[in-house]
Backbone as a ProteinNet text record, in pm:
[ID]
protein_1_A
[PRIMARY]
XXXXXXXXXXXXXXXXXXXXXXXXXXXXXXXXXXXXXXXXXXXXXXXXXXXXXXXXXXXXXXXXXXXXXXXXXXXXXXXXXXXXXXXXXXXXXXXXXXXXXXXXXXXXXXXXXXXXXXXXXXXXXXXXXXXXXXXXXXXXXXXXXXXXXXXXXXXXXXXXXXXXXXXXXXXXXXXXXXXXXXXXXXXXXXXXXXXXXXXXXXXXXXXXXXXXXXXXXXXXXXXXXXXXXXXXXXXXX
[TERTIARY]
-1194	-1158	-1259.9	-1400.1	-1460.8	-1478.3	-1433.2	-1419.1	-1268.5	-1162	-1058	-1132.2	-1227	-1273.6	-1258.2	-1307	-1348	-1221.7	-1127.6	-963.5	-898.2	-934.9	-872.6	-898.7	-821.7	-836.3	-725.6	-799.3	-675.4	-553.6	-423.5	-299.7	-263.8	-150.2	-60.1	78.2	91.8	223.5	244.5	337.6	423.5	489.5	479.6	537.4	646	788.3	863.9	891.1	873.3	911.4	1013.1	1098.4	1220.7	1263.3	1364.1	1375.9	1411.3	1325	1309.9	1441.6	1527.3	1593.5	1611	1741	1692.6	1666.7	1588.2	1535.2	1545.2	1646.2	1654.2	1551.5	1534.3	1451.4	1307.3	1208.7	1083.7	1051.6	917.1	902.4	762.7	676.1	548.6	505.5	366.6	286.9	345.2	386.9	379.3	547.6	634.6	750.9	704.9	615.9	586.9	474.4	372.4	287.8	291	406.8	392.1	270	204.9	66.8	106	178.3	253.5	308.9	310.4	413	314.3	377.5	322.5	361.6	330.2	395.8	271.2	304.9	246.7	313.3	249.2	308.4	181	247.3	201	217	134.7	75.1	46	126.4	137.2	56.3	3.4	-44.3	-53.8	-19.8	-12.6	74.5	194.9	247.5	150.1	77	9.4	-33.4	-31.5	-76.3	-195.3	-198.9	-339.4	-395.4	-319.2	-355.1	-298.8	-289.4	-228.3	-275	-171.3	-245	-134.6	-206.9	-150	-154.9	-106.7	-116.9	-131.1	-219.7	-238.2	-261.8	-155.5	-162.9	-254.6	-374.7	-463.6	-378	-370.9	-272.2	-177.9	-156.6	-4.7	-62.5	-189.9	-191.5	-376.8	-380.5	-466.6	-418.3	-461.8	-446.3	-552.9	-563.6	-626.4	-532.3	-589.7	-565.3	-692.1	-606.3	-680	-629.8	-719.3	-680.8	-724.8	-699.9	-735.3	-686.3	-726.6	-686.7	-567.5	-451.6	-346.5	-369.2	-471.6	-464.4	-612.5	-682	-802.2	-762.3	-638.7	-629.5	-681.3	-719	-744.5	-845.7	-893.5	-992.9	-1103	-1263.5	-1298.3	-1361.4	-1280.6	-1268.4	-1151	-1205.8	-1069.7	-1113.9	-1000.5	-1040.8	-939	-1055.7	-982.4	-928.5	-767.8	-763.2	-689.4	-703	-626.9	-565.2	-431.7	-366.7	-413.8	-512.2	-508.2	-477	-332.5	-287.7	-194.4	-191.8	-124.4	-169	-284	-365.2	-382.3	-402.8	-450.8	-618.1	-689.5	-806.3	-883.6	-1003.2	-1046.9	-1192.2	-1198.4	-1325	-1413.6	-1407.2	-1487.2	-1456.5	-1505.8	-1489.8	-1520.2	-1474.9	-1482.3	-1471.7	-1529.2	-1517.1	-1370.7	-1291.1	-1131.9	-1061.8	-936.8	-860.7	-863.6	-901.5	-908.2	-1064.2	-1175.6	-1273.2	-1396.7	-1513.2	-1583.2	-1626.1	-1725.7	-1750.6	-1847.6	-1854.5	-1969	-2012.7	-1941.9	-1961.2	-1953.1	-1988	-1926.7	-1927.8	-1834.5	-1865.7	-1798.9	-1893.8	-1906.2	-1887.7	-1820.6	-1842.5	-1946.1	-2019	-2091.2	-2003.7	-1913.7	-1867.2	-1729.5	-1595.6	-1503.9	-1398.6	-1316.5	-1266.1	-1141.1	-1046.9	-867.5	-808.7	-737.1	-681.4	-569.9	-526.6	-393	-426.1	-280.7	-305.5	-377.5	-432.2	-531.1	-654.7	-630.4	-782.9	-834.7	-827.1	-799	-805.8	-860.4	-864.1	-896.5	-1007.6	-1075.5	-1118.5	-1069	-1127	-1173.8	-1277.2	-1346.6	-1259.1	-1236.5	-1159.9	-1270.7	-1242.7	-1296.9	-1332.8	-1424.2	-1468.9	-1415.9	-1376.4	-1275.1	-1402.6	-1495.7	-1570.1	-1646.4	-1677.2	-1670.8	-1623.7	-1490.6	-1421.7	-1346.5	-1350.3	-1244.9	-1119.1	-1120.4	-945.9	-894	-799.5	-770.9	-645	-535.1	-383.6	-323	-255.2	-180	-84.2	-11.1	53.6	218.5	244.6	368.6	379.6	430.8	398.2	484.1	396.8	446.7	533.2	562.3	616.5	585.5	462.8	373.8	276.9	190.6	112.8	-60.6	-158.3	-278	-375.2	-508	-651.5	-736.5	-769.8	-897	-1030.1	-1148.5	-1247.8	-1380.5	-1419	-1505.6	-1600.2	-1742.6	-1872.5	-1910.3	-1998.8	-2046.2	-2157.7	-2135.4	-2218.2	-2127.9	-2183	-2145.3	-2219.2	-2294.5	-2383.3	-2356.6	-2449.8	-2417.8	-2452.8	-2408.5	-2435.4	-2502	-2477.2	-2597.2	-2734.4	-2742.9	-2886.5	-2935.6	-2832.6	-2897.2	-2896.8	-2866.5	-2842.3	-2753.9	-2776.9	-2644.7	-2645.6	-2540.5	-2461.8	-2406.7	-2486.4	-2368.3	-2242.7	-2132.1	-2009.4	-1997.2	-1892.9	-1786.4	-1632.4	-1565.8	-1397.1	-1316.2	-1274	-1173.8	-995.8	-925.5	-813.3	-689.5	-597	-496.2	-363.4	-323.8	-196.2	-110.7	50.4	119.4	229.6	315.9	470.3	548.4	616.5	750.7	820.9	853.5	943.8	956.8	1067	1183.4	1051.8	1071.1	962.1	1061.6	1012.2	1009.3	918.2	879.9	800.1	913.6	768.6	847.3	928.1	941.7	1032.7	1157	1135.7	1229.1	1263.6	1358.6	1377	1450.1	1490.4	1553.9	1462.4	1341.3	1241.9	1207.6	1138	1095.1	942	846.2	699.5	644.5	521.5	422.7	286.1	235.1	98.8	-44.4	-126.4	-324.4	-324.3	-377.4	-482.6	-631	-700	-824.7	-914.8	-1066	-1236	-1278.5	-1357.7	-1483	-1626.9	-1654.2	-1833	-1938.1	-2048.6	-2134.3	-2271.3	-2354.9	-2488.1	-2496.9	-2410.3	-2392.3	-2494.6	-2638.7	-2689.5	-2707.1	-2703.3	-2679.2	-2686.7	-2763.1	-2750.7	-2622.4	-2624.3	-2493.9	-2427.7	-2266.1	-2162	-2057.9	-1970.4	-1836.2	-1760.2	-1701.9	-1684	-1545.8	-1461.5	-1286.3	-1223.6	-1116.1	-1063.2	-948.2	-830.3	-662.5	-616	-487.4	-344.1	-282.6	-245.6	-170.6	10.6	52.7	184.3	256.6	303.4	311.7	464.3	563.2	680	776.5	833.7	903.6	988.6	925.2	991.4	983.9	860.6	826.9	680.8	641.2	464.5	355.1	196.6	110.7	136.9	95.3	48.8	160.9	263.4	401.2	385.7	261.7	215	77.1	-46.6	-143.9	-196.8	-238.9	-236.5	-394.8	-551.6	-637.1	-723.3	-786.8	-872	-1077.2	-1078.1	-1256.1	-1257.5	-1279.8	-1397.8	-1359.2	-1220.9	-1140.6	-984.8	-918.6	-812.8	-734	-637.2	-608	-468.4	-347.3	-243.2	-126.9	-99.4	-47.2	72.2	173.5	328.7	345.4	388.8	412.8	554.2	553.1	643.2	752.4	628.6	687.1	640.2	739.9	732.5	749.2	676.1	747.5	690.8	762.6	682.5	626.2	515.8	501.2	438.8	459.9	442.9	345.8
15930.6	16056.9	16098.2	16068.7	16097.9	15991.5	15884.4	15800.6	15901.5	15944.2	15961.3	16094.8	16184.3	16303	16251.6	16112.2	16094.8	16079.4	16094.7	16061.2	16223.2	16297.9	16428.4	16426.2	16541.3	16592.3	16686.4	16801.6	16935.9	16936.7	17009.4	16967.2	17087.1	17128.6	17242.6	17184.7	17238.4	17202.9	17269.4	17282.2	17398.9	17285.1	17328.7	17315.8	17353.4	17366.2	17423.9	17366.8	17502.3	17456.1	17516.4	17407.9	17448.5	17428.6	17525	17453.8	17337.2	17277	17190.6	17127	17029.4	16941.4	16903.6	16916.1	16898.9	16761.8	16683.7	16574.4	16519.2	16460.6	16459.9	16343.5	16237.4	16139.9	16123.3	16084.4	16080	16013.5	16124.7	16084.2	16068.7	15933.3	15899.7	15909.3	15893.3	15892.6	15794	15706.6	15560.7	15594.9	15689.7	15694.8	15755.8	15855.5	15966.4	15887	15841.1	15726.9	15598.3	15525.8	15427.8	15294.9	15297	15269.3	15125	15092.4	14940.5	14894	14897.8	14833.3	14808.1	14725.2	14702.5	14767.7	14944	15017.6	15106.6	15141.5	15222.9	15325.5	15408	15579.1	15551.2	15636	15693	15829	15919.2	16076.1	16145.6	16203.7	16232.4	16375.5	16435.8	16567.4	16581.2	16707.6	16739.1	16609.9	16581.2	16465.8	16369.6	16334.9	16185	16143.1	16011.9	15971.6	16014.2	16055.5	16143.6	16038.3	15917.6	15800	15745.4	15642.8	15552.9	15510.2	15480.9	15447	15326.8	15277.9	15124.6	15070	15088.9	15013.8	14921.2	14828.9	14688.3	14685.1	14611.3	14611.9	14479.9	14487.9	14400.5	14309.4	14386.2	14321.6	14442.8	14400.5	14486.3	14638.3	14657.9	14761.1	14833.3	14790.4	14799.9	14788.5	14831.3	14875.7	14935.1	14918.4	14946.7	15033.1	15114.6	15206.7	15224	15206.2	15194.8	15311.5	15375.5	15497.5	15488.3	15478	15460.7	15469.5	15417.1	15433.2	15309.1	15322.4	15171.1	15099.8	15172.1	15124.4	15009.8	14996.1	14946.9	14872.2	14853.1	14787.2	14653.3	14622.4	14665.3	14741.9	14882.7	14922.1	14880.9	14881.4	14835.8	14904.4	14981.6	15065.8	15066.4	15070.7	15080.8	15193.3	15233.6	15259	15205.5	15199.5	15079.2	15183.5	15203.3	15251.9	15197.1	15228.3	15156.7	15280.6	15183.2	15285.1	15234.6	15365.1	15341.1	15396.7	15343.8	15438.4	15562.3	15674.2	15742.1	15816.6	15737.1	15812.9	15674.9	15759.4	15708	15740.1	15632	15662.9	15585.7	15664.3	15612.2	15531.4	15431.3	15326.5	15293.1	15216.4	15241.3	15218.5	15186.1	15195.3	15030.8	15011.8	14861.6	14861.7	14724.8	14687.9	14671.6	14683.5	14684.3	14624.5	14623.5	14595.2	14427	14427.6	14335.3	14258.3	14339.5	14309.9	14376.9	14258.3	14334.4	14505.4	14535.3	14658.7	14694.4	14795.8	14839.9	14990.2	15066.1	15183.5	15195.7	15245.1	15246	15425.8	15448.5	15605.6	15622	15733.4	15735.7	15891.2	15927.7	16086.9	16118.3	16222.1	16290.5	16369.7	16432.1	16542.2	16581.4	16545.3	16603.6	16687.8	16786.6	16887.1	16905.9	16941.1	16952.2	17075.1	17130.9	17254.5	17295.3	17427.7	17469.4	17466.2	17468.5	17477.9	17584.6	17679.4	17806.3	17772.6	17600.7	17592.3	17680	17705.7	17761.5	17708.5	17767.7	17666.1	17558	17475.4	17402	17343	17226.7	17144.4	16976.3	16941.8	16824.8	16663.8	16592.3	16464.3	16404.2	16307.7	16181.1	16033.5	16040.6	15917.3	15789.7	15711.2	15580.6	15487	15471.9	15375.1	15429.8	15542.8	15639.5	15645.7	15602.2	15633.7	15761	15794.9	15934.1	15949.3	16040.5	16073.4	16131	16068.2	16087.2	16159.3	16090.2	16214.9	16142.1	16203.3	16174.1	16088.6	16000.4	15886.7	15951.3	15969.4	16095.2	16216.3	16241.3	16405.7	16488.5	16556	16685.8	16774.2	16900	16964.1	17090.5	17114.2	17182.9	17150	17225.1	17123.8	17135.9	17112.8	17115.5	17098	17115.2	17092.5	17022.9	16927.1	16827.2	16879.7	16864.4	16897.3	16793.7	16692.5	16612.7	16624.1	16625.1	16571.9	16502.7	16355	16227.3	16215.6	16076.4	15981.3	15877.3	15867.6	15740.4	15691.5	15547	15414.3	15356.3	15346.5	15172.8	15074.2	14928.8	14844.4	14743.5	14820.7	14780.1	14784.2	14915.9	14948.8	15078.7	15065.9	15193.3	15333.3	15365.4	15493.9	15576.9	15683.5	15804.3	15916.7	15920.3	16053.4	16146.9	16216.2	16351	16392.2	16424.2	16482.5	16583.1	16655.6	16715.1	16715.8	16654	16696.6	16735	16841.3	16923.4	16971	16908.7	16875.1	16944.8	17024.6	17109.7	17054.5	16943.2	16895.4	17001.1	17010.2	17080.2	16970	17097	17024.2	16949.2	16868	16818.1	16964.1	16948.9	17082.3	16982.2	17067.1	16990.7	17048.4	16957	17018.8	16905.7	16982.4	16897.1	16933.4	16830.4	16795.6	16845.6	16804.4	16796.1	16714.4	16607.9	16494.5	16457.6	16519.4	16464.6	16604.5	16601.8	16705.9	16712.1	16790.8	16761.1	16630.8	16671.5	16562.7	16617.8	16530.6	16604.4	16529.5	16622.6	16621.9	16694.8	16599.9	16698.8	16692	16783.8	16857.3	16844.7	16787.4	16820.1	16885.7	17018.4	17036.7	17015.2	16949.6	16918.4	16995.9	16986.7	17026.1	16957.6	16892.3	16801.9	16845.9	16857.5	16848.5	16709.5	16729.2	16641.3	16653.4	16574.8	16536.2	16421.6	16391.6	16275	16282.3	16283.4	16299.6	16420.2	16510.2	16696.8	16714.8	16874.3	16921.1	16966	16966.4	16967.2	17083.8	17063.7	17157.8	17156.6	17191.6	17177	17135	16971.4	16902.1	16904.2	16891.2	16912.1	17001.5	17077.8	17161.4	17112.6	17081	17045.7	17062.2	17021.7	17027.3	16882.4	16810.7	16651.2	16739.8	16691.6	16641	16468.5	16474.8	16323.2	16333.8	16214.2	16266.7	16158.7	16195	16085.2	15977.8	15832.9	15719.7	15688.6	15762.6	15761.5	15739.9	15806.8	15791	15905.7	15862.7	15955.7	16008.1	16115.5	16191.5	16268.2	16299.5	16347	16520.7	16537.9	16621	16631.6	16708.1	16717.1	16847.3	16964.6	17092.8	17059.9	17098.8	17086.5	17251.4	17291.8	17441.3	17390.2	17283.9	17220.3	17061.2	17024.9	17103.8	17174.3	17150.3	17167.1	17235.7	17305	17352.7	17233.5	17154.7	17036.2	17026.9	16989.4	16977.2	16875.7	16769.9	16682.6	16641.4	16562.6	16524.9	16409	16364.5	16190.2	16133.3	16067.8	16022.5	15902.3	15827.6	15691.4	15600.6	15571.3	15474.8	15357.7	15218.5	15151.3	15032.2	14906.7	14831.9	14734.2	14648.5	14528.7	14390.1	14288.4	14177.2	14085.7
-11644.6	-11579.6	-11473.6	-11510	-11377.4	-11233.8	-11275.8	-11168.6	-11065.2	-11135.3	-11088	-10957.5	-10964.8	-10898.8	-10762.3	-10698.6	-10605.9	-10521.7	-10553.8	-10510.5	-10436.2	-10541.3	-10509.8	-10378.1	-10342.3	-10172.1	-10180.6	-10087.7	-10102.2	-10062.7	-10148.8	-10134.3	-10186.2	-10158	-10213	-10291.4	-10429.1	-10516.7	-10547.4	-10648	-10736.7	-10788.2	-10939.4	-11096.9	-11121.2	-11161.5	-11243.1	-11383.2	-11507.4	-11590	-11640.6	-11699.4	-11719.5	-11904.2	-11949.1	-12102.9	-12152	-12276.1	-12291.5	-12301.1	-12319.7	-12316.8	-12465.9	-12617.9	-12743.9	-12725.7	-12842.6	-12850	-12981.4	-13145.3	-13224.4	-13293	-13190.5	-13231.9	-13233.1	-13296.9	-13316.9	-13158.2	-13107.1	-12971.8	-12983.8	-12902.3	-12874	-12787.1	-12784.6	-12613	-12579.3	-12625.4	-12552.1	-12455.9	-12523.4	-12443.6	-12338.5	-12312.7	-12204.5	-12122.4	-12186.5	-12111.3	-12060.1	-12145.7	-12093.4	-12104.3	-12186.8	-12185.4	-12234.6	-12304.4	-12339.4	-12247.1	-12134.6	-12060.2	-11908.2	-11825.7	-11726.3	-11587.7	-11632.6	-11546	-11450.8	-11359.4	-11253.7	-11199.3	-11094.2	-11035.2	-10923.7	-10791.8	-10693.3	-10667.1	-10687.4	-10644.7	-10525.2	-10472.1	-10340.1	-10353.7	-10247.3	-10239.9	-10054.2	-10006.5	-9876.7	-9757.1	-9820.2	-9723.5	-9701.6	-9834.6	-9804.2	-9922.7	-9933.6	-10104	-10137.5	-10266.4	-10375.1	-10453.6	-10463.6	-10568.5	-10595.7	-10701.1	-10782.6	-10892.1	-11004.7	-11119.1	-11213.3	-11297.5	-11327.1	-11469.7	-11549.3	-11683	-11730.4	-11772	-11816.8	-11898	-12052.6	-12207.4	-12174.4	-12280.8	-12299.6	-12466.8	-12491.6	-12668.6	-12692.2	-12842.4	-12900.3	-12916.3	-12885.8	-12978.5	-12846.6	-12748.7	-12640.5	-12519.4	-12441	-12297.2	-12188.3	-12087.2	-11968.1	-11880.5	-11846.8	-11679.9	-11600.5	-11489.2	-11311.6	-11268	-11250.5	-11088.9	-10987.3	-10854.6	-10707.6	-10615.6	-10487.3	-10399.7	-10367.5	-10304.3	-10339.3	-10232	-10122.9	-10002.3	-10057.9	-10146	-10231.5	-10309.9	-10360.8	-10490.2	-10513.6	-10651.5	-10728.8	-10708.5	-10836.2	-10813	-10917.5	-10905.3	-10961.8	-11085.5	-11165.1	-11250.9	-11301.5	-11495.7	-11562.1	-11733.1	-11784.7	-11902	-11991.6	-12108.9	-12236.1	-12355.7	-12372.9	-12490.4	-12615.9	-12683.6	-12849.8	-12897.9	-12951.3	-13092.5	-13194.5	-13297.9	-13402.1	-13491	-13575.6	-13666.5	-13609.4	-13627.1	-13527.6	-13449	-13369.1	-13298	-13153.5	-13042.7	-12929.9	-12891.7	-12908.5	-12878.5	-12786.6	-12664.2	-12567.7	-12597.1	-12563.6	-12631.8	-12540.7	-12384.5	-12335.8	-12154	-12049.4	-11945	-11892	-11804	-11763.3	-11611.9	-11559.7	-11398.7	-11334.9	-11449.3	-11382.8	-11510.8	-11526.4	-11595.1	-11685.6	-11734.2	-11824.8	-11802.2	-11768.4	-11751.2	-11823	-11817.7	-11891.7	-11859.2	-12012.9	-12055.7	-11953.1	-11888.6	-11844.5	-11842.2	-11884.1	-12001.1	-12162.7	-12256.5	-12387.6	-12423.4	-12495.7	-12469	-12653.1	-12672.7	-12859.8	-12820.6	-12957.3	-12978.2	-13127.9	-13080.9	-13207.7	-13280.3	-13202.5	-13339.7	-13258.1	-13319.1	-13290.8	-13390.1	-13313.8	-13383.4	-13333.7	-13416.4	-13390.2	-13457.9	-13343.7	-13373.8	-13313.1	-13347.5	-13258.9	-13135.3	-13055.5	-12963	-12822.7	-12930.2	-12896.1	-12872.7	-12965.2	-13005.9	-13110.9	-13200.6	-13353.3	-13432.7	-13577.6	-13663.9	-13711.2	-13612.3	-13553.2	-13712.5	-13715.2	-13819.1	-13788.8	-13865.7	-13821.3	-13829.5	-13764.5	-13734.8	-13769.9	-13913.3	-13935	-13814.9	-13810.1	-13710	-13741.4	-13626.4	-13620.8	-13548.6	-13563.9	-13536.9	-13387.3	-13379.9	-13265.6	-13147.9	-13149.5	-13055.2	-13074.5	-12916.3	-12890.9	-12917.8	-13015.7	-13061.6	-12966.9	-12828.8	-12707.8	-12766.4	-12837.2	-12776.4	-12944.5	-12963.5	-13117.4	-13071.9	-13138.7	-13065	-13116.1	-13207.8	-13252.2	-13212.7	-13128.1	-13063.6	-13147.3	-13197.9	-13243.3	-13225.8	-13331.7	-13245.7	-13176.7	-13201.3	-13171	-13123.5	-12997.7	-12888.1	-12995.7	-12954.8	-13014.3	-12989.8	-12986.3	-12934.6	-12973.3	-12905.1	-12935.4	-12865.3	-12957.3	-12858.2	-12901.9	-12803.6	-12833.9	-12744.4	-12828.9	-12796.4	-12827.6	-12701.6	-12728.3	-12609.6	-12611.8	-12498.7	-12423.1	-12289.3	-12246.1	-12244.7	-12251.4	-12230.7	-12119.4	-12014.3	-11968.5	-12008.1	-12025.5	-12055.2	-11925.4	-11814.8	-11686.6	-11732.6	-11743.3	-11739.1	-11815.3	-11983.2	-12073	-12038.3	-11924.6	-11884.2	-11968.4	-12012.7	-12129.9	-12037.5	-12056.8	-12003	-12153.6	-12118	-12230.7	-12176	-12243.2	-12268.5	-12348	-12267.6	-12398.9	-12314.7	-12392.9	-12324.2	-12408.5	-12364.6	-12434.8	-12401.2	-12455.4	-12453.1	-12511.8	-12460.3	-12515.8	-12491.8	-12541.3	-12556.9	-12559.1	-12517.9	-12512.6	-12551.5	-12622.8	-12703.6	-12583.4	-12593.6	-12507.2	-12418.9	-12275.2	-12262.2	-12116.5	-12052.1	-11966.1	-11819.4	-11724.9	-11619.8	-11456.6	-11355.4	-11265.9	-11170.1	-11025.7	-10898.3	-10829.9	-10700.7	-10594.4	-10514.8	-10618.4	-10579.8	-10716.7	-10811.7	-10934.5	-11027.3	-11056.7	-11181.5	-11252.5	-11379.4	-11492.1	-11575.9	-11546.4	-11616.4	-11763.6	-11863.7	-11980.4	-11996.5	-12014.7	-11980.3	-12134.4	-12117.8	-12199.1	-12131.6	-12192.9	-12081	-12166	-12066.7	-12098.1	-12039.1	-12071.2	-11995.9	-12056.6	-11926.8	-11960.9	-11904.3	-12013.5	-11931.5	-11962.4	-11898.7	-11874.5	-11817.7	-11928.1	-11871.8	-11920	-11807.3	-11815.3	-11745	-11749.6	-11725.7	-11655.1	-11588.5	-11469.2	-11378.6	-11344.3	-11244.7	-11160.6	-11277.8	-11246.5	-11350.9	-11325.9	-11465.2	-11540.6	-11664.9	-11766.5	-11694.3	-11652.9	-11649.4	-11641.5	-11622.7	-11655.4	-11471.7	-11506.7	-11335.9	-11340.7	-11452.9	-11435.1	-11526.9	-11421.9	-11514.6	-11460.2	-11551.8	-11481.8	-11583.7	-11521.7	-11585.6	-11576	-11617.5	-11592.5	-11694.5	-11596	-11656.4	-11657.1	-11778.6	-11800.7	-11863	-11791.3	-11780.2	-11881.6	-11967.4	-12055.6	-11896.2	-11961.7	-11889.5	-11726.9	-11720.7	-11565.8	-11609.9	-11707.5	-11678.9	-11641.1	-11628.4	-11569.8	-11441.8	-11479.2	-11335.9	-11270.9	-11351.5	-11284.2	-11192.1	-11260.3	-11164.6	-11239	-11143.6	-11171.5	-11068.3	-11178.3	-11087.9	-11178.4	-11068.6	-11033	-11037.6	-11099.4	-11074.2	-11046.2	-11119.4	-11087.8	-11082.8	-10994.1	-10927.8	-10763.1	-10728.7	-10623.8	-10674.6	-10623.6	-10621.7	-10561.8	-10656.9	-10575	-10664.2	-10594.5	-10618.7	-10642.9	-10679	-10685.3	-10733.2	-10677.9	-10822.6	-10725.7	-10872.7	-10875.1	-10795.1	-10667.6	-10620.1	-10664.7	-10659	-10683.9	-10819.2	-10913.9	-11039.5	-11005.5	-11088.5	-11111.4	-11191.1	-11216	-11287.8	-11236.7	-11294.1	-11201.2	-11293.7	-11222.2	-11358.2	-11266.4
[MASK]
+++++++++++++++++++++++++++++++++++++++++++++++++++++++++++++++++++++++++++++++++++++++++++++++++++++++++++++++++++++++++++++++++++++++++++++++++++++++++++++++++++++++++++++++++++++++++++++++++++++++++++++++++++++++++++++++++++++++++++++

């Protein structure tokens, strides 16, 4: 996520959300993400592309994403995540998609709650990786809030974290290019100690759209007011 900062650039959007759409069958990240499959999206903001981003399953049960520039591709940045159990969790950062490690990022202490962030109770550690997004979506949205480290494996360098995460339930949404879509929502904060002192570098919104994928829109408040929705899907082999 902090590789993705350097992409933004100011843009004006608008969101509509609309009621949800009923849904009788058990629904996953993996339907709304996509993260199994060998799929991608392009992000437009101000009549010009905002990014691109790309899915590469490493095995049955792992995966890589790239965010960048498409006019760059590949970029030389990726992040590695796993399902484990019924959970999606983020493990570590790499030179690109199916390449070696060159971040590792652990959490000290994470906590899950309503979606108020409430109620806040402690999540058992999975080998310290980040309990990124529940892989069964609920029906009620909910809050993750983790503090860790990143490592390099360059040269030992740690970065502190904390990211804090407010999943939102399934509900019907559209862009400025698609609608009658059905989305569920992060909003994220991110802080860190990147070469500055500790503070808070992203605040957003991602919408992520059943059977299309990331980024179906992405409304931006830190470190820029920045606006974005996803144009173009598709797959690639």
């Amino acid at each position: 996520m902090r590789k993705r900062l350097a992409l933004m650039a100011a843009a004006l959007g608008l969101i509509t959300v609309i009621p949800a759409p009923a849904s009788a069958a058990t629904e996953t990240y993996g339907d709304y993400s996509l993260m199994f499959g060998r799929t991608a999206g392009q992000y437009w903001a101000g009549g010009q592309v905002g990014g691109q981003w790309a899915w590469n399953p490493q095995s049955a049960t792992t995966s890589d994403i790239s965010w960048g520039d498409p006019a760059q591709w590949p970029p030389a940045s990726a992040e590695h995540f796993l399902r484990s159990g019924d959970w999606v969790e983020l493990d570590y950062y790499s030179g690109g998609a199916g390449k070696p490690v060159t971040e590792v990022q652990r959490v000290t202490s994470e906590t899950l709650g309503t979606a108020s962030c409430t109620g806040m109770t402690v999540v058992p550690s999975d080998g310290g990786r980040q309990h990124y997004a529940k892989w069964t979506i609920p029906a009620a949205g909910y809050c993750l809030d983790a503090t860790g480290t990143i490592t390099s494996t360059v040269n030992g360098s740690v970065v502190h974290f904390r990211h804090r995460q407010v999943w939102g339930a399934p509900t019907g949404c559209s862009n400025a290019y698609f609608s009658g879509q059905r989305c569920i929502t992060q909003h994220e904060q991110w802080w860190d100690d990147n070469a500055h002192a500790y503070g808070l570098q992203i605040d957003r919104t991602q919408y992520i759209a059943k059977g299309k994928g990331m980024a179906f829109a992405i409304r931006t408040t830190v470190p820029v007011t920045w606006n974005a929705d996803g144009r173009y899907f598709w797959t690639w082999s």
